[in-house]
Every structure is written in structure tokens, then in C-alpha cells.
C-alpha positions, 0 to 999 in steps of 0.5 A: 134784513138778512142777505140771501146768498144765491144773491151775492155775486164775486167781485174783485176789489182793489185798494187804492195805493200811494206810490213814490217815485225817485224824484219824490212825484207821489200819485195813487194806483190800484193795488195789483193784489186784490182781493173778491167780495160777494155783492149784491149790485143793483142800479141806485135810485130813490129820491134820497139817492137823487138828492145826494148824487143828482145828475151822477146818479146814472152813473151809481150802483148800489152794494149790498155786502156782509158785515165783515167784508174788506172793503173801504171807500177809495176802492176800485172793483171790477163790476162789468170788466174782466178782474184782468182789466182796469177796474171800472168802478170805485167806492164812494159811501159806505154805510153800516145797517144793523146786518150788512153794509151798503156801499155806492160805487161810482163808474170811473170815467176815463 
């Protein structure tokens, strides 16, 4: 299957960075330099999707990206907000398929 490009959006993605402080605290944040993908979101769903993600699975979008794409799990993207805002979803699988990834994305809950 071969992605149809008036179908992929631009999203922002940001990597998920380890940082330091002086007295040795160490906790993750977004990179403030992300970078956009094209995707094609839609809702999860399906009976494997059930069975993997359960009661969560109201809270999962499903990705479809190009080969190549920059992108790893851990990452947060900007879905629904604006790319100024916090990002509020993050990547929790992907898989490769012969032409293009498939990459669910989980809603960050705050």
C-alpha cells in the first residue's frame, strides 16, 4: 500500500531529552527543537488494537508515515494543539510495513 500524499498532513515532533540538573536530578523534557513529519492520523481501532491497548484504546491514534520519516518511539507530537503548546500526544509503537511505518500515538494525560 502506497501512501496517497494529499492524505499526509504536517505534524510537529519533538524528541524526548534527558536533562541534568546541578545537583545531579536527572528527568526528561521535549526538545524545544522539533522537527515536522507528514501523517496520515486516524482513530485506532480493530480487534488486534483492542487486544493490545484495551480500555486505552479511546485514547490512541494510529499513524501512517513514509519510510524514512525521523521519528522514534518516546516522541511527542503536536496532533490537536498549536506547535507553540505542549505536545499532546506521544509515540508508543512503531511498526515497519514494506512501504511506510505505522506508528500509534497515545494522548498525554496531564
Amino acid at each position: 500500500m502506497r501512501l496517497k500524499q494529499s492524505d499526509l498532513k504536517p505534524y510537529m515532533v519533538y524528541r524526548r531529552i534527558i536533562v541534568t540538573e546541578p545537583d545531579g536530578t536527572t528527568y526528561e523534557e521535549e526538545d524545544p527543537n522539533g522537527h515536522t513529519i507528514r501523517a496520515n492520523v486516524q482513530p485506532a481501532g480493530g480487534k488486534l488494537m483492542v487486544e493490545l491497548y484495551g480500555e486505552r484504546l479511546a485514547y490512541i491514534l494510529t499513524a501512517y508515515v513514509e519510510i524514512g520519516t525521523d521519528i522514534q518511539e518516546s516522541d511527542r507530537a503536536c496532533i490537536y494543539v498549536a506547535t507553540d503548546r505542549t505536545p499532546d500526544y506521544k509515540v508508543v509503537a512503531i511498526r515497519r510495513w514494506n512501504t511506510h511505518y505505522v506508528v500509534d500515538f497515545e494522548k498525554v494525560r496531564t
